[in-house]
N, C-alpha and C positions, 0 to 999 in steps of 0.2 A: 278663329279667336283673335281676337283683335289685343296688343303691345300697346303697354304704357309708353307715353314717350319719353322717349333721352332728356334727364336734365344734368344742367350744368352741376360739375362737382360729383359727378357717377363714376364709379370706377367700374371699367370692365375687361372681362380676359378674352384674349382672343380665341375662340374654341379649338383651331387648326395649329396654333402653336405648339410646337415642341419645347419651347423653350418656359422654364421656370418663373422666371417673371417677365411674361409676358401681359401684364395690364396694364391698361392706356386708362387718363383721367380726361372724362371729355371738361375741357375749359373753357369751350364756346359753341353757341350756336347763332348760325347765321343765316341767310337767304343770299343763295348766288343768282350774280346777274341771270342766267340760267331759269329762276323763279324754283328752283330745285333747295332744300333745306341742307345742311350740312352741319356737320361739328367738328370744332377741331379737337384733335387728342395728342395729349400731351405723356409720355412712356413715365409710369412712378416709379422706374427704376433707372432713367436719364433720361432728366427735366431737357437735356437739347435735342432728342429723339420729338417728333412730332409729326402729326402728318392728318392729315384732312378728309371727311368720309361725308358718305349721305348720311342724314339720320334714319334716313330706309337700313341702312347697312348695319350702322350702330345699332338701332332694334334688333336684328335678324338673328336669333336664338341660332341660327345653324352656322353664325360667324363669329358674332358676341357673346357673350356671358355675363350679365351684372353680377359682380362680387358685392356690393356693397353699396348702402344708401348715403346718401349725407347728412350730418346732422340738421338739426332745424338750427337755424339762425338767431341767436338769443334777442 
């Protein structure tokens, strides 16, 4: 079965945390020199928490969890 892709302004939880508010906003996506996709995510419970993943990883239902869509952009 084939995963929508990550977009920008996704909120997701991390499925292995223990911790309560563990969801990250992805804030970017980009192409590493690498040629590998990534996104950065941003923690919505400490905006200076951040840290950088593939968007293979971000997809992966068995690490991630999309909580939540973004609105449409007026």
């Amino acid at each position: 079965m084939a995963h929508k892709q990550p977009v920008v302004g996704q909120r997701y939880r991390n499925v292995r945390s223990t911790l309560r508010n563990a969801e990250w906003i992805l804030s970017q996506i980009f192409t590493g020199t690498d040629g590998v996709e990534y996104g950065a995510l941003i923690s919505a419970s400490d905006r200076t928490a951040q840290k950088t993943l593939s968007l293979a990883t971000i997809g992966d239902p068995s690490q991630f969890a999309l909580v939540d869509t973004p609105a449409t952009p007026a």
